[in-house]
C-alpha positions in Angstrom: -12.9 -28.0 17.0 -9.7 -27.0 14.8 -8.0 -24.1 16.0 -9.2 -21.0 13.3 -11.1 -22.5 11.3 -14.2 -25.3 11.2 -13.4 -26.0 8.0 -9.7 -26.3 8.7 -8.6 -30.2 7.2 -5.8 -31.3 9.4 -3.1 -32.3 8.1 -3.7 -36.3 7.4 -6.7 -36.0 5.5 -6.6 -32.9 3.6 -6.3 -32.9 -0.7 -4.1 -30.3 -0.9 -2.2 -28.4 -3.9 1.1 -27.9 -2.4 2.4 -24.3 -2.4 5.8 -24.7 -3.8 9.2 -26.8 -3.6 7.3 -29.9 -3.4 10.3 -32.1 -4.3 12.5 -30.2 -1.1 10.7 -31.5 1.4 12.7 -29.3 3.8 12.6 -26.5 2.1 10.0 -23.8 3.5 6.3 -23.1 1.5 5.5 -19.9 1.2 1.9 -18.5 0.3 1.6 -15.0 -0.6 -2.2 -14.1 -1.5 -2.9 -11.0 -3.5 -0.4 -9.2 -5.8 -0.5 -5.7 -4.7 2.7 -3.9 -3.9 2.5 -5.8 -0.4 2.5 -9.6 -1.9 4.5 -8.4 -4.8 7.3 -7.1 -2.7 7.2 -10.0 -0.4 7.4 -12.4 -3.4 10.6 -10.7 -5.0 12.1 -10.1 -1.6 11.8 -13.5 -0.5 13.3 -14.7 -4.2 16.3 -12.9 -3.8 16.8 -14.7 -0.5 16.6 -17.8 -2.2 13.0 -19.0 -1.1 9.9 -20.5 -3.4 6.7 -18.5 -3.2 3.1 -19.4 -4.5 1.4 -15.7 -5.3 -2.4 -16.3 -5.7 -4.5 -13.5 -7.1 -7.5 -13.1 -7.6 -8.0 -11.1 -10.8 -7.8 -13.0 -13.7 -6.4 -10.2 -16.1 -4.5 -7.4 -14.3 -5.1 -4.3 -15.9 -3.2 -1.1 -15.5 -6.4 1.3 -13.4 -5.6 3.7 -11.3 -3.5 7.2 -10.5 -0.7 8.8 -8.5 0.9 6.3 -6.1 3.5 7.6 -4.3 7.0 5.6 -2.6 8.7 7.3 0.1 12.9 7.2 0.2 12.3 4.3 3.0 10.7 2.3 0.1 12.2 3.6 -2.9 15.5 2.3 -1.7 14.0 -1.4 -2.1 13.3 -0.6 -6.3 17.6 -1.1 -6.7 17.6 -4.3 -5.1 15.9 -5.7 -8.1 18.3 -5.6 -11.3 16.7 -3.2 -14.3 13.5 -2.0 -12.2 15.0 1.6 -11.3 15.8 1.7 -15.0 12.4 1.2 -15.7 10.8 3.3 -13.4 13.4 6.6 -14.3 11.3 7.7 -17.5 7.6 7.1 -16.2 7.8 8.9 -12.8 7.2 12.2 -11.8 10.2 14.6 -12.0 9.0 17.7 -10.1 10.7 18.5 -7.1 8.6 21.1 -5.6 4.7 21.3 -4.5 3.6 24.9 -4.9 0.6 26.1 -2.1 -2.6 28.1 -2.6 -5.9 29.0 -0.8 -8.8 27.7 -2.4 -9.3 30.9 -4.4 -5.9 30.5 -6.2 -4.1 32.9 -3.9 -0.3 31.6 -3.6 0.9 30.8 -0.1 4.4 28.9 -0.3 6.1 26.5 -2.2 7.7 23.2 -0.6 11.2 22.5 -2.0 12.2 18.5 -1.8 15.4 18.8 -2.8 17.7 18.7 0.3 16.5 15.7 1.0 16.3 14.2 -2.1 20.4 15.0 -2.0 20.3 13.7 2.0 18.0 10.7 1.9 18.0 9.7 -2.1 14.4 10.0 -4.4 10.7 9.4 -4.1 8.9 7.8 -6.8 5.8 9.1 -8.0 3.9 7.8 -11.0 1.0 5.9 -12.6 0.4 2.7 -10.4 -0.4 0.3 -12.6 2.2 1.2 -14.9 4.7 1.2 -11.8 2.8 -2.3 -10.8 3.3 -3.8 -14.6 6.7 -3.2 -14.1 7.2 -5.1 -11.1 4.8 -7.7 -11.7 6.8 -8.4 -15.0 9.9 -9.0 -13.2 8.2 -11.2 -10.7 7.0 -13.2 -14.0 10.5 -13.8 -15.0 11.7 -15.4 -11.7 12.0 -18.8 -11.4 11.1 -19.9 -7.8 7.8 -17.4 -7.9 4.8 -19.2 -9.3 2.0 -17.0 -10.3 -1.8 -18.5 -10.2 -4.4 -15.8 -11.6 -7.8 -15.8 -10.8 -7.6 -17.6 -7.9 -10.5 -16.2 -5.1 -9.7 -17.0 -1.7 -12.5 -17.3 0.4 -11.3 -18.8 3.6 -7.9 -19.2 5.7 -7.0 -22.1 8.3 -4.1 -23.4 9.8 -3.9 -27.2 10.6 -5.0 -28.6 14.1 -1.1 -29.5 14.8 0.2 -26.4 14.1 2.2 -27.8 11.3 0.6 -25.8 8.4 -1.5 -22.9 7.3 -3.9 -23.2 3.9 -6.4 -20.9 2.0 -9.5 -22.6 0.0 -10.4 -21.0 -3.3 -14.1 -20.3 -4.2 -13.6 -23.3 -6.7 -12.5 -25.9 -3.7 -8.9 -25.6 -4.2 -7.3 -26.4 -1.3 -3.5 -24.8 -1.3 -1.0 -25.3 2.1 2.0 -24.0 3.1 4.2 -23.6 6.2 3.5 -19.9 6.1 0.6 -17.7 4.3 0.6 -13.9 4.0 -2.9 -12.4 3.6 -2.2 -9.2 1.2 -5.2 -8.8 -0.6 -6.6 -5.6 1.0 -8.7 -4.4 3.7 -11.5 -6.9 3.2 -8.7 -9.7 3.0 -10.8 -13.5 4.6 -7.3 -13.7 6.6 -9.1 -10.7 8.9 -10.5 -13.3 10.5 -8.7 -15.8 10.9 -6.2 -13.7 12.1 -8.4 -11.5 15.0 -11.3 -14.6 15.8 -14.3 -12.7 14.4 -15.6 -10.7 11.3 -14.6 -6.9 11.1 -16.2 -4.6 8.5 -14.3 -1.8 7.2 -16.4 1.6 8.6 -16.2 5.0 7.2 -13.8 7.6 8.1 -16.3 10.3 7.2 -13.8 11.5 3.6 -13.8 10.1 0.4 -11.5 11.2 -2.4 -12.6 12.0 -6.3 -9.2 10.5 -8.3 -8.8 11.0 -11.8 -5.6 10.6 -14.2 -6.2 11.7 -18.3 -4.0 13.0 -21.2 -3.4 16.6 -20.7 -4.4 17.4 -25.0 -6.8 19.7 -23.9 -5.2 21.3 -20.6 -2.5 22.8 -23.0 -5.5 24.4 -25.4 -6.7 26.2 -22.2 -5.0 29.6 -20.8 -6.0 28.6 -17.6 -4.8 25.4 -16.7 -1.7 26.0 -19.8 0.7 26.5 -17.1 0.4 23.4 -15.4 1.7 21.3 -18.2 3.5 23.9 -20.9 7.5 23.2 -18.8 6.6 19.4 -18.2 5.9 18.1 -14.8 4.6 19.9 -11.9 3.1 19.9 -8.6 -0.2 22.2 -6.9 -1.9 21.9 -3.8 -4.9 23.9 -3.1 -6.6 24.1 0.7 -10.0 24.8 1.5 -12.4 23.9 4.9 -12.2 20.5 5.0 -10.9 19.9 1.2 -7.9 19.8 -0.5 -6.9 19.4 -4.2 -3.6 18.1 -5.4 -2.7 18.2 -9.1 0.4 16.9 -10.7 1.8 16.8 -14.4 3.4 13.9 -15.3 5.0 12.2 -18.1 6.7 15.3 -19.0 3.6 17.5 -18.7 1.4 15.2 -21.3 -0.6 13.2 -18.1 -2.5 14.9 -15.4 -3.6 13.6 -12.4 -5.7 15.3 -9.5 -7.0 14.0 -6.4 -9.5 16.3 -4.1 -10.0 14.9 -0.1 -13.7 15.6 0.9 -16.1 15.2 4.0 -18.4 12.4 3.2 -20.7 9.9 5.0 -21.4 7.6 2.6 -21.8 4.1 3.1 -19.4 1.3 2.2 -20.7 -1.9 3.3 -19.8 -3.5 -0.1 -17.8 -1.3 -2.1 -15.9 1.9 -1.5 -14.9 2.5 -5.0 -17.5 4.7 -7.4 -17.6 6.2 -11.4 -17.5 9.9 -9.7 -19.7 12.7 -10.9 -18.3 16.0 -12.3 -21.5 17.6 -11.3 -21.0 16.9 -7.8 -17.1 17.6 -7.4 -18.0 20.8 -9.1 -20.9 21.8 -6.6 -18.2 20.7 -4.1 -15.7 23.2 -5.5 -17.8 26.3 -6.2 -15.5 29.7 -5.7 -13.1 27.9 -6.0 -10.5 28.7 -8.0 -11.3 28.7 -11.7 -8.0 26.2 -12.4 -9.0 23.8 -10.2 -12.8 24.1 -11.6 -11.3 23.4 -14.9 -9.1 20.4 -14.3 -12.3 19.1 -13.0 -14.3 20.1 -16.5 -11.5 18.5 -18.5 -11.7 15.2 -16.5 -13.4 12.2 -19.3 -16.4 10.8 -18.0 -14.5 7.5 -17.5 -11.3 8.5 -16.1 -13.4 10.6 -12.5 -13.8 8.0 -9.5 -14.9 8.2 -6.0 -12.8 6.8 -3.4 -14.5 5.7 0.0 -11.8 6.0 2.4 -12.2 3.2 5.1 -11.4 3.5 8.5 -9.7 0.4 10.7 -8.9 0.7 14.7 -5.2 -0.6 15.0 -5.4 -4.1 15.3 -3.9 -6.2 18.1 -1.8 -8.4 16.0 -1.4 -8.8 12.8 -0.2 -13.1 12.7 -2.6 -15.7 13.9 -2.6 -16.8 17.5 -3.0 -20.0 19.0 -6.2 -21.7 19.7 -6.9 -24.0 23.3 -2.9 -24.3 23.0 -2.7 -25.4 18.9 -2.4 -24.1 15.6 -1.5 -20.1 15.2 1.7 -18.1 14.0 1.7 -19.0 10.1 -0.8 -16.7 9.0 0.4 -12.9 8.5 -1.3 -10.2 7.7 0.8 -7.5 5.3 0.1 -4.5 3.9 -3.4 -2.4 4.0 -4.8 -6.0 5.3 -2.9 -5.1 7.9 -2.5 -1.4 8.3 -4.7 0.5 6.1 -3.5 4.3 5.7 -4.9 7.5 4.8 -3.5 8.7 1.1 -2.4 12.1 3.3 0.4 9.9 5.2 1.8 9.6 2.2 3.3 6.0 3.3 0.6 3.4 2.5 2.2 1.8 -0.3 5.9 2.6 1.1 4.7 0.3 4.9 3.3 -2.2 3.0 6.9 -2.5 1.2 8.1 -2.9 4.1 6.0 -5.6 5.6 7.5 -7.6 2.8 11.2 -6.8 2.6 11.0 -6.9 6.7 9.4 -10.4 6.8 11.9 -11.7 4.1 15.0 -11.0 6.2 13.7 -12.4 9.6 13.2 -15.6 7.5 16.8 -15.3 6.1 18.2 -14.9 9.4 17.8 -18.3 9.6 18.5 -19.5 5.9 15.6 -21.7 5.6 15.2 -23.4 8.7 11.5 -24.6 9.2 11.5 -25.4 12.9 11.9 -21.8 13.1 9.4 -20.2 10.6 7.4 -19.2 14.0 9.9 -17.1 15.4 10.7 -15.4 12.5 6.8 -14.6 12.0 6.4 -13.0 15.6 10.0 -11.0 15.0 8.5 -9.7 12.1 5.5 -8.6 13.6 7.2 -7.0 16.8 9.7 -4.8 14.3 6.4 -3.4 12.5 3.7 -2.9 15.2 4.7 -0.1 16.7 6.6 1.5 13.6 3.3 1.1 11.5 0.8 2.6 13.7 3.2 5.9 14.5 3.7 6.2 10.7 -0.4 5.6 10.3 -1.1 8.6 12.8 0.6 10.7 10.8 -1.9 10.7 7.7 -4.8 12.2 10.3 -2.6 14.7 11.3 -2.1 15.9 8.1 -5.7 16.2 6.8 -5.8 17.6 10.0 -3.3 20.3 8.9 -5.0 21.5 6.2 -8.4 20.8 6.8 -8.6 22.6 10.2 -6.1 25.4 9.0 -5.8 28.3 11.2 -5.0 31.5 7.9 -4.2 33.8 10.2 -1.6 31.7 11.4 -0.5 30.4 8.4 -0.3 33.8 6.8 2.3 34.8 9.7 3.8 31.3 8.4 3.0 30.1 5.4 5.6 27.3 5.6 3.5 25.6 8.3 1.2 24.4 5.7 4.5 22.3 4.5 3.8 18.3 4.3 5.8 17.3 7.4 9.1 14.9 6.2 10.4 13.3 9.4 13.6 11.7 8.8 12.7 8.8 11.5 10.0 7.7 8.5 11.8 8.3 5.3 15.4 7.9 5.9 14.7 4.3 7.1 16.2 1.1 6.0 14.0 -1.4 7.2 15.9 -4.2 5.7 18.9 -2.9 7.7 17.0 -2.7 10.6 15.2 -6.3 10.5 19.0 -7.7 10.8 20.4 -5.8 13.5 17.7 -5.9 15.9 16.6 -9.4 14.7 18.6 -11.4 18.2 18.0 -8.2 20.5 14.1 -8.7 19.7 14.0 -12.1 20.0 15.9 -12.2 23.6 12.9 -9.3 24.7 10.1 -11.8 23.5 11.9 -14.6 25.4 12.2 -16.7 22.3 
C-alpha cells in the first residue's frame, strides 16, 4: 500500500509531466494548484525568490465574477513587493475611509473612522475581485519561471512511496510531480484528503450571504438611495436580528456593491453558490429601511447571488503526514483549503496571502536546497497554525456582535458596534516574521 494514495505511482514507474526546471535537476519543483489569491500569491512570491512554479487551474477562461473583496494592512503590504501592481490597484479600489452605522430602520448610530490607522499601519484595499485578480493574474502571466496550465481538473493528490515526490492527476490522466504541491483550490480542494486520511464535506454554518455588485445609473435617479453615490465612494452598515447589510460605492460612486448576512439552513452538499432571488431578500428585509429595500429593487436579475457559507472544524494539520513511516510533508494545504473564514473576519483573502508569502520565505531560508524542502514545509505550517485559527475566531465574534446586539447597550455606546481592528492582526508582517522566527521554530520542533 503507498502511503496517501492507492493510486500513488512510485517514483520508478510513473509517466509523469514534470512540474518545472526540468533541465536543473537540483533545482526544487514546485506545484501550486488553483489560482485564487492563495496560489497566486504563492506563485509570485516564490518567483521573486528565484524559484519555478507550475500553477494548474482548473477554469479554462477566467472571467472577472464576483464583488467586494477586501485586503487587510497585513496583506496589503505584500501588493508593493510586486513592481507596478499598487499602481494598478490605486484607481479601481475603494476610497472611503469611514463606515457610517444604522439600525435596521435607517436610524443613525455611529460612524467608524479608519483613518488613524490608515496613517499608523498604511491602507486596505477594497475593490471588485476579479478586476483586483486580473491584475495580479496578468503579472503572474508575464513572469518567466511561472508556467500557467488552464483547465487543468485535479481530481486526486499522492505523494510517492519513498517520500521523494508529491503529484496530482488531472481528470484527463495527466500525471504532474513535483518535490512540493500546494492544494489552493478552495474548500472542496481533493488535497483534503490526502492531507487529513479521509473525506470531509464542507457543512453549513446556518448563514448565507445575498452579494450583488451593478452600475449605480439608476441609484443616482432615485432620492433615496442619491446620497449613497452623488460625493463618490461611500460606506453603510445596517444591523438587524440576526442580519446585517453592508453597502459600498465604488469606482468613484458609479459601482455599488451590497452584501446582507442571513440565518439560513440550506443545504450544500454540491454547491453553495445560487442566482439569488429579490423576492426573497426583500421578504427577508421587510421594515426595513426603505434604502436598503431599494438597493435591493435596483439589483439586475443577474448581478443578485446567494452565498452558502460553509463551516470547517480547525483542522489538525494542514501538510501531509507520513504513512507506516513513508511518504508525507510535500503536500500543503493554503488558503480557504486550509482555513476557510467567515466574510465578517474580514481576513480571508488577507491569511490566504499569507500562507503564500510565509511558505515562500521558509523555502528561501534555505536558497533552494532540496534535502530541506521538508523542514521548510513543517516551519511554515507551525508559523500559521495557531495565528490562523485566532484570526478565524474573530469572524464569529463579529456576526456575533451585531447579530446578538444588545440596543440598550449600544445606545449607552454606540461605538461598541465598531468592527474590532486589533493591531496584533493588521499591523503584521508575516514575511518579516517567517525570517526571524524561522531557526527559533525549528530548534522547538527539534528539527
Amino acid at each position: 500500500m503507498t502511503p496517501q494514495s492507492p493510486s500513488a505511482p512510485s517514483s520508478s514507474n510513473v509517466n509523469v509531466v514534470n512540474g518545472n526546471d526540468n533541465d536543473n535537476p537540483s533545482a526544487i519543483r514546485i506545484i501550486i494548484v488553483g489560482a485564487g489569491f492563495a496560489g497566486l500569491t504563492a506563485a509570485l512570491e516564490l518567483s521573486r525568490k528565484g524559484f519555478s512554479v507550475l500553477l494548474l487551474e482548473k477554469a479554462s477562461i477566467l472571467s472577472q465574477l464576483g464583488d467586494i473583496i477586501s485586503f487587510g494592512q497585513n496583506s496589503s503590504r505584500f501588493f508593493h513587493n510586486w513592481p507596478g501592481i499598487w499602481d494598478k490597484l490605486c484607481p479601481i479600489i475603494h476610497k472611503a475611509e469611514e463606515v457610517h452605522y444604522h439600525d435596521w430602520t435607517g436610524k443613525f448610530v455611529t460612524t467608524q473612522s479608519f483613518r488613524e490607522e490608515h496613517a499608523a499601519w498604511g491602507p486596505r484595499v477594497n475593490g471588485h475581485r476579479g478586476e483586483i485578480h486580473k491584475i495580479l493574474f496578468d503579472f503572474a502571466k508575464e513572469q518567466e519561471n511561472i508556467e500557467i496550465l488552464l483547465g487543468k481538473n485535479i481530481v486526486d493528490y499522492f505523494e510517492s512511496e519513498d517520500g521523494e515526490f508529491a503529484g496530482v492527476r488531472t481528470d484527463k490522466g495527466e500525471v504532474f510531480t513535483a518535490d512540493l504541491v500546494l492544494a489552493a483550490e478552495g474548500v472542496r480542494s481533493r488535497g483534503r484528503k490526502l492531507v487529513l486520511g479521509f473525506e470531509d464535506k464542507p457543512l453549513p454554518s446556518g448563514y448565507a450571504v445575498y452579494r450583488a455588485w451593478y452600475p449605480a445609473d439608476k441609484l443616482l435617479e432615485n432620492p433615496i438611495t442619491k446620497h449613497l453615490v452623488e460625493n463618490g465612494d461611500s460606506h453603510y452598515a445596517w444591523i438587524g436580528r440576526d442580519v446585517h447589510f453592508l453597502s459600498a460605492a465604488i469606482h468613484d460612486g458609479k459601482q455599488m456593491s451590497w452584501v446582507c448576512t442571513h440565518k439560513d439552513e440550506g443545504d450544500i452538499e454540491e454547491s453553495w453558490s445560487f442566482p439569488g432571488d429579490h423576492r426573497d431578500v426583500v421578504t427577508l428585509l421587510e421594515g426595513w429601511d426603505p434604502v436598503v429595500t431599494e438597493l435591493v429593487k435596483a439589483t439586475p436579475e443577474d448581478r443578485l447571488f446567494d452565498y452558502k457559507l460553509v463551516f470547517r472544524d480547525p483542522l489538525p494539520r494542514f501538510v501531509s503526514l507520513p504513512v507506516d513511516g513513508r511518504g508525507g510533508g510535500r503536500t500543503a494545504l493554503i488558503g480557504d483549503a486550509a482555513h476557510p473564514f467567515l466574510p465578517t473576519s474580514i481576513q480571508g483573502a488577507s491569511q490566504a496571502m499569507e500562507d503564500g508569502v510565509v511558505l515562500a520565505a521558509c523555502l528561501d531560508v534555505f536558497q533552494g536546497d532540496k534535502r530541506r524542502v521538508k523542514e521548510a514545509v513543517k516551519i511554515w505550517e507551525k508559523l500559521r497554525y495557531d495565528r490562523v485559527h485566532e484570526v478565524q475566531k474573530t469572524g464569529v465574534q463579529t456576526r456575533e456582535q451585531w447579530h446578538k446586539a444588545d440596543w440598550d447597550a449600544i445606545w449607552k455606546n454606540p461605538e461598541s458596534m465598531h468592527l474590532k481592528r486589533e493591531q496584533w492582526i493588521l499591523d503584521f508582517d508575516a514575511e518579516k516574521d517567517a525570517y526571524e522566527r524561522y531557526e527559533s521554530v525549528k530548534k522547538e520542533l527539534g528539527l
